[in-house]
C-alpha positions in Angstrom: 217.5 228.3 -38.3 220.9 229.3 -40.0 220.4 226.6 -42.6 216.8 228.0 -43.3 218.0 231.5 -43.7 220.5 230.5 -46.3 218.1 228.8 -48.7 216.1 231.4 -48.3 218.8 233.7 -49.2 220.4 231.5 -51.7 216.1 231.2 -53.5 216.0 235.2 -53.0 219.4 235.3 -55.7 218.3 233.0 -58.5 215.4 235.4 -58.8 217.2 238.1 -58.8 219.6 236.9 -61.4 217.0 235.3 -63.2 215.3 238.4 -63.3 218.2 240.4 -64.1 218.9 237.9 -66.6 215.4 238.1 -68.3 215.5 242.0 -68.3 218.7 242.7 -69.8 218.3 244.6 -73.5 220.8 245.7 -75.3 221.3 249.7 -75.1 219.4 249.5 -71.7 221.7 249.2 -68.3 220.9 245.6 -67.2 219.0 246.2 -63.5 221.7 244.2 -60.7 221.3 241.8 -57.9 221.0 245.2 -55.6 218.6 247.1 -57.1 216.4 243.9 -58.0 216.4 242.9 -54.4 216.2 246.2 -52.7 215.3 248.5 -54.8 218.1 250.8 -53.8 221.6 251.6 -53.1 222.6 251.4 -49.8 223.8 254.1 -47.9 227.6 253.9 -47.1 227.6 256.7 -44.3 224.6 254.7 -42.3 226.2 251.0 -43.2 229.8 252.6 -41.6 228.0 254.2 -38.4 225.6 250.5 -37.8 229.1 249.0 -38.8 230.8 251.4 -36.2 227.5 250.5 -33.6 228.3 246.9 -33.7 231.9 247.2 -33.5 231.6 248.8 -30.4 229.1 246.8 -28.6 231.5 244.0 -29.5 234.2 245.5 -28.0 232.4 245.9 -24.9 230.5 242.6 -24.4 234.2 240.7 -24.7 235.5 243.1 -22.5 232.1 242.2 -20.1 232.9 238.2 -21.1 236.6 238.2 -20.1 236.2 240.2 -17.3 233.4 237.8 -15.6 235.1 234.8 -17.2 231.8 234.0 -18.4 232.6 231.6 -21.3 228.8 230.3 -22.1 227.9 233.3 -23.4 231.1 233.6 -25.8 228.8 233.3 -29.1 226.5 236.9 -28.2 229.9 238.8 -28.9 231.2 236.6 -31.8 227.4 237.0 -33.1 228.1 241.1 -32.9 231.0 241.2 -34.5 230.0 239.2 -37.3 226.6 241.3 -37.7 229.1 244.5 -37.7 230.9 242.7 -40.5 227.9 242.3 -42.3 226.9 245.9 -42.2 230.4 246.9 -43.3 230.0 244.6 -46.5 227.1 247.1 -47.2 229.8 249.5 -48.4 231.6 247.5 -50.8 228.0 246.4 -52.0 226.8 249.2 -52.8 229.9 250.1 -55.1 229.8 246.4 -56.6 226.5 245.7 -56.8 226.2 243.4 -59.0 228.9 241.0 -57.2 227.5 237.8 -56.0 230.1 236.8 -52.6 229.7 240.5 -51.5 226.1 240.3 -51.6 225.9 236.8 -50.1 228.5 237.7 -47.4 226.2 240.9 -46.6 223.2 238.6 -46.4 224.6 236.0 -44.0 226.5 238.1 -41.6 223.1 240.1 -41.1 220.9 237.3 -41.2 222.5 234.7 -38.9 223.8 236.4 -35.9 220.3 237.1 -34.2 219.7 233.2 -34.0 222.5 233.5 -31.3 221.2 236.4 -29.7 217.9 234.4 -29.0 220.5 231.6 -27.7 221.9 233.7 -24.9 218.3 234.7 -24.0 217.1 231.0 -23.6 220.9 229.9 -22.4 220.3 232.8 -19.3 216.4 231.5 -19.0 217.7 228.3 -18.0 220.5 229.7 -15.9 217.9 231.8 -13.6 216.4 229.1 -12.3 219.6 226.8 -11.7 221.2 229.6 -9.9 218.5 232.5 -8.4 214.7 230.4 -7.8 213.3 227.6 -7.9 212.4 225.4 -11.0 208.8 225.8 -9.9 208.2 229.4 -11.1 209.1 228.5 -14.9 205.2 227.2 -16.2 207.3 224.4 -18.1 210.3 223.1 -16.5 213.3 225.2 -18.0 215.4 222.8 -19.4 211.7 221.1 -21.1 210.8 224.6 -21.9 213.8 225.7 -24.1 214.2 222.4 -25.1 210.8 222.7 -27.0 211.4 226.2 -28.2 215.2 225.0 -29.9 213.3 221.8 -31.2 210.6 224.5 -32.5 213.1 226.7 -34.3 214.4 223.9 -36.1 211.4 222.9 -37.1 210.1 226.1 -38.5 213.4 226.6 -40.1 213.1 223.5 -41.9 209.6 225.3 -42.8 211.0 228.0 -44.4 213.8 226.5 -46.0 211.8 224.0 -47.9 209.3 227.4 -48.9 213.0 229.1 -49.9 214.0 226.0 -52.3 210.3 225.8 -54.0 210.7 230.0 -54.6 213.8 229.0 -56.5 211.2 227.6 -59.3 211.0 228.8 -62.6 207.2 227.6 -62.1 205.2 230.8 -61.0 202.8 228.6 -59.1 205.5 227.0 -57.2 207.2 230.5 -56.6 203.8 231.5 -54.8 203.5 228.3 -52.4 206.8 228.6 -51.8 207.0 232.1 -50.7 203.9 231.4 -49.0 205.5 228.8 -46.7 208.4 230.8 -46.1 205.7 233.2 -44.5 204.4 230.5 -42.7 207.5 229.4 -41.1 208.0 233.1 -39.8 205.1 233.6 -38.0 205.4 230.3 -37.1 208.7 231.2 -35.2 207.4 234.3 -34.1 205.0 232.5 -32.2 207.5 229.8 -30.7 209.8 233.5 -29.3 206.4 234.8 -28.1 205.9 231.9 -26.3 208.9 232.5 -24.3 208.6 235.8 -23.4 204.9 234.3 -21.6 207.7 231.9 -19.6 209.1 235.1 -18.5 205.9 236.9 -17.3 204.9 233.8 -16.2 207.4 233.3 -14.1 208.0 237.2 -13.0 204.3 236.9 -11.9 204.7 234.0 -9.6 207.7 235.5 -7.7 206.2 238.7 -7.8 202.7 236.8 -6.5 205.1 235.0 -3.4 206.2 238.6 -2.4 210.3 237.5 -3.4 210.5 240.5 -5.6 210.8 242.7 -2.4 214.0 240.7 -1.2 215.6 243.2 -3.1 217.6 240.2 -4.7 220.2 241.3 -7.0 218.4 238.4 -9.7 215.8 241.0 -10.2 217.5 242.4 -12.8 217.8 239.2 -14.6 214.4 239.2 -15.1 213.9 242.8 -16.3 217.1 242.6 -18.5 214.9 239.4 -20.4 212.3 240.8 -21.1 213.6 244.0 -22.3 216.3 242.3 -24.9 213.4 239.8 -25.6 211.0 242.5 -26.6 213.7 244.3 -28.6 214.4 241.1 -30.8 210.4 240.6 -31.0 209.9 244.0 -32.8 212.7 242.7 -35.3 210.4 239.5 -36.0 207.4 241.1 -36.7 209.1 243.5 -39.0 210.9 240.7 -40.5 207.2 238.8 -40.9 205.7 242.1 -42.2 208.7 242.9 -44.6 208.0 239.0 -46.5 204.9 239.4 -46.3 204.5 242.5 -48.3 207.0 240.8 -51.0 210.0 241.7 -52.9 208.1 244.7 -54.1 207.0 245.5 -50.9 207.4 248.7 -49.3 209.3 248.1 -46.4 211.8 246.0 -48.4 212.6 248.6 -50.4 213.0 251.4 -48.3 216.6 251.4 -46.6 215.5 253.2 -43.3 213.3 250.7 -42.0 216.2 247.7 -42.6 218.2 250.2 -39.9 215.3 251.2 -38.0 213.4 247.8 -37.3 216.0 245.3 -37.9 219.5 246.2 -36.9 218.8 248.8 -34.1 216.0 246.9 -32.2 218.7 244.2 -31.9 221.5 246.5 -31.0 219.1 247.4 -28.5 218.7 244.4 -27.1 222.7 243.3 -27.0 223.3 246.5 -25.4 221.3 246.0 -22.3 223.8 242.7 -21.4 226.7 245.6 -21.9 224.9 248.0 -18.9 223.5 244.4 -17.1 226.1 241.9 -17.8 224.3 238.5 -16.1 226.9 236.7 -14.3 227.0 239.4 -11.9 223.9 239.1 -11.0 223.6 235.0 -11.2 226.9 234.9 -8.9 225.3 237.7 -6.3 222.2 236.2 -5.4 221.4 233.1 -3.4 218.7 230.8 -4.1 215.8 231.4 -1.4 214.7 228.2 1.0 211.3 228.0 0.5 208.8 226.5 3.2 205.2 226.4 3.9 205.3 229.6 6.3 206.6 231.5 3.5 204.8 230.5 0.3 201.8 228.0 1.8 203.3 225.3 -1.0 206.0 222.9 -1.4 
């Protein structure tokens, strides 16, 4: 997934400097990276307070990590602080726009950490039904099941970063397919994350069906805290899927708000919710039921 974004990233700058290139007259300001891929200057007051955000929710989720001693899930606040790093680099940015390792730091640092994000989700997925119920509520065994969705990301990755190198054509018909398989490869992953939140009403519905939900177990909240952060990061796929799809001219692209709106807060969002409901108080609380035929009529 990282390596996908990156060539994506890397075919999204050629074009721009190609085009900056190719538009550059003399007694006419040449048009910058910026302003060719978005379309505007960022806004330094909103990159310092999603800078501020992040820093913050970074803060708190080490804080939450050493506290639980819960070194698994070390990358979700690395992935934070990274992201608030990103969104600082929006400042010097928009004062040197025109400065490729700015610009490329920006894109990275914004781009990458949400592949972790998904990581703790699937990491905790896995960790439910070790710890809190038993391996037959998940449709797919768990370790199977996010074992297919990892092999899926790769593999739709590997999609769109073969789509990002063919955009980096000078050949316009190339450019089209290309950007056309990049698209692919997003709905493509959309699909595989939408596939696991299904694992996780799947499986709420079969505990919920066996009557365990009124055990009052503190693992409930596992389960709501899943889906919740899950659905968060969804609404930043389909944005992200809507956003390519419309192009670089397109009008979400090139409209700041929505970058803040639908990208960075929905994740923010979604982080947050392990701040209020770290897990590992929850995995460590709770007992895995015994199951017998009395109580569930199965093995």
């Amino acid at each position: 997934m990282k390596s996908a974004n990156i060539l994506i990233t890397v075919a999204f700058l050629i074009g721009a400097v190609r085009a900056a290139s190719g538009n550059s007259t003399v007694g006419v300001e040449a048009p910058t990276i910026v302003s060719i891929v978005f379309k505007y200057d960022p806004n330094k007051a909103a990159a310092i307070a999603a800078g501020v955000l992040y820093s913050v929710a970074s803060l708190c989720l080490f804080t939450r990590l050493f506290m639980n001693k819960a070194w698994w899930g070390l990358h979700l606040p690395i992935a934070s602080t990274l992201m608030s790093v990103g969104l600082f680099m929006r400042i010097p940015m928009a004062t040197n726009p025109n400065s490729l390792p700015i610009f490329m730091v920006q894109e990275f640092f914004t781009l990458l950490p949400p592949a972790a994000y998904l990581a703790f989700n699937y990491i905790l997925y896995r960790r439910f039904f070790v710890n809190c119920v038993d391996r037959r509520y998940s449709w797919i065994s768990p370790e199977k099941a996010i074992r297919c969705i990892v092999i899926s990301d790769i593999a739709t990755a590997s999609i769109q970063g073969a789509g990002g190198g063919l955009e980096a054509s000078t050949n316009a018909t190339s450019e089209k397919l290309g950007a056309d398989i990049v698209l692919a490869g997003l709905i493509l992953q959309t699909v595989s994350f939408a596939f696991f939140m299904i694992l996780i009403v799947h499986a709420w519905h079969g505990i919920n069906r066996d009557g365990l939900l009124f055990r009052k177990e503190p693992w409930r909240k596992i389960l709501w805290i899943l889906m919740f952060s899950s659905t968060a990061y969804m609404i930043r796929y389909i944005y992200r899927v809507i956003e390519f799809g419309q192009g670089n001219g397109g009008y979400l692209i090139t409209h700041e708000i929505y970058f803040y709106l639908l990208d960075s807060l929905p994740l923010l969002i979604g982080i947050c919710a392990y701040i209020i409901y770290w897990p590992t108080k929850y995995l460590e609380a709770s007992t895995k039921p015994v199951y017998d035929y009395e109580m569930t009529g199965r093995v």
